[in-house]
C-alpha positions in Angstrom: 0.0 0.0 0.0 2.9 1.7 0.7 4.4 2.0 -2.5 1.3 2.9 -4.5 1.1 6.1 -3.1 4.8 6.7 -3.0 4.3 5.8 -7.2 1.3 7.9 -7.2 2.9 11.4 -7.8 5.2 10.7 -10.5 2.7 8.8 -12.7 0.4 12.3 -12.3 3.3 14.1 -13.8 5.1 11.7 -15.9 4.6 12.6 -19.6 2.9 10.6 -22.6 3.5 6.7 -21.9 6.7 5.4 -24.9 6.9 2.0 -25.9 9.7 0.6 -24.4 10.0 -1.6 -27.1 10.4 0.7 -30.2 13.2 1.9 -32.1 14.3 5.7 -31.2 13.1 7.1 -34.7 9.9 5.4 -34.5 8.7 6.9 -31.2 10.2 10.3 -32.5 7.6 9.5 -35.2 4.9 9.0 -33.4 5.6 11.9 -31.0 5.4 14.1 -33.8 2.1 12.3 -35.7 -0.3 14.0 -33.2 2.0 17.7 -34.3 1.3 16.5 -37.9 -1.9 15.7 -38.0 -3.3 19.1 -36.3 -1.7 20.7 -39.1 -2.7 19.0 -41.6 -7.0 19.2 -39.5 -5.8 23.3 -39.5 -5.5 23.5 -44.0 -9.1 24.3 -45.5 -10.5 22.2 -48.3 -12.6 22.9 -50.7 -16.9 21.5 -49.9 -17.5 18.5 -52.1 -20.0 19.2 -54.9 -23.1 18.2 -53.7 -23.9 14.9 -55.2 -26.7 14.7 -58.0 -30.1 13.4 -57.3 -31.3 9.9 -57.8 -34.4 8.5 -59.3 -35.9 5.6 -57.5 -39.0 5.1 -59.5 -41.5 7.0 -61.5 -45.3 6.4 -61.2 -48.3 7.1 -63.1 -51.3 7.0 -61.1 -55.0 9.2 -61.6 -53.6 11.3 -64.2 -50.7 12.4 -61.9 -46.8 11.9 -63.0 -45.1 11.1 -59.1 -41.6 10.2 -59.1 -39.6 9.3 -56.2 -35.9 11.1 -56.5 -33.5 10.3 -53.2 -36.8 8.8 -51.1 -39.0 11.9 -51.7 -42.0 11.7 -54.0 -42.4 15.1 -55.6 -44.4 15.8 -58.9 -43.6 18.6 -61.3 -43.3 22.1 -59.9 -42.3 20.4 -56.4 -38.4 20.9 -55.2 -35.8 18.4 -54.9 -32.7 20.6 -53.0 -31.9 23.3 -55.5 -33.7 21.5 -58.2 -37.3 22.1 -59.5 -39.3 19.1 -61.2 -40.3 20.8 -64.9 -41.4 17.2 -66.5 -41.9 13.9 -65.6 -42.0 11.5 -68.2 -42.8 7.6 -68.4 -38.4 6.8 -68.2 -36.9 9.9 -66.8 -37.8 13.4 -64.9 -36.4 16.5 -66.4 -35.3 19.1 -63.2 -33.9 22.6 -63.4 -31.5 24.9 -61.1 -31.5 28.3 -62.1 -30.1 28.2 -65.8 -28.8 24.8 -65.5 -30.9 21.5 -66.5 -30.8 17.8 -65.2 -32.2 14.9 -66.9 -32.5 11.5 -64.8 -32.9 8.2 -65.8 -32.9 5.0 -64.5 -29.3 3.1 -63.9 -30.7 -0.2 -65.4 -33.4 -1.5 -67.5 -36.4 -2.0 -65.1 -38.9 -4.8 -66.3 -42.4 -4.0 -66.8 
């Protein structure tokens, strides 16, 4: 019991734990990853592109043209994100953002 709490102030200020087992360079290495790798978190990149809508499926029921783009089911004037739904037709929507157009189509043949 003893010897715990003579032990117990230097493990309170003793430094990060090293690997007694590792080569000189490598834990300089490794004391310097954590040094690298807040600079690197401190460099600003550039937001993604926002990725393009998906159509799921495209239905036809009562006279109304739905289709389902990225799980919501919009029909034309409705809003998917930036893009407006200006046609809906039986194998792809046609949307629009500002001056720029989208078509989307199915990835694969779908049976009928």
């Amino acid at each position: 019991m003893m010897l715990l709490l003579a032990m117990a102030p230097l493990a309170a200020g003793a430094g990060p734990l090293r690997d007694p087992f590792a080569r000189a360079e490598r834990a300089a290495a490794s004391a310097a990853a954590p040094a690298a790798q807040a600079a690197a978190d401190s460099v600003p990149v550039a937001d993604p592109a926002p990725p393009q809508p998906r159509l799921h499926a495209i239905v036809f029921a009562r006279g109304q043209a739905l289709a389902d783009i990225d799980g919501l089911v919009l029909r034309e004037g409705d809003r998917a994100g930036d893009w407006r739904v200006v046609g809906i037709e039986e194998r792809c929507v046609r949307l629009k953002r500002g001056e720029a157009s989208l078509v989307l189509q199915f990835d694969r043949e779908t049976k009928r």
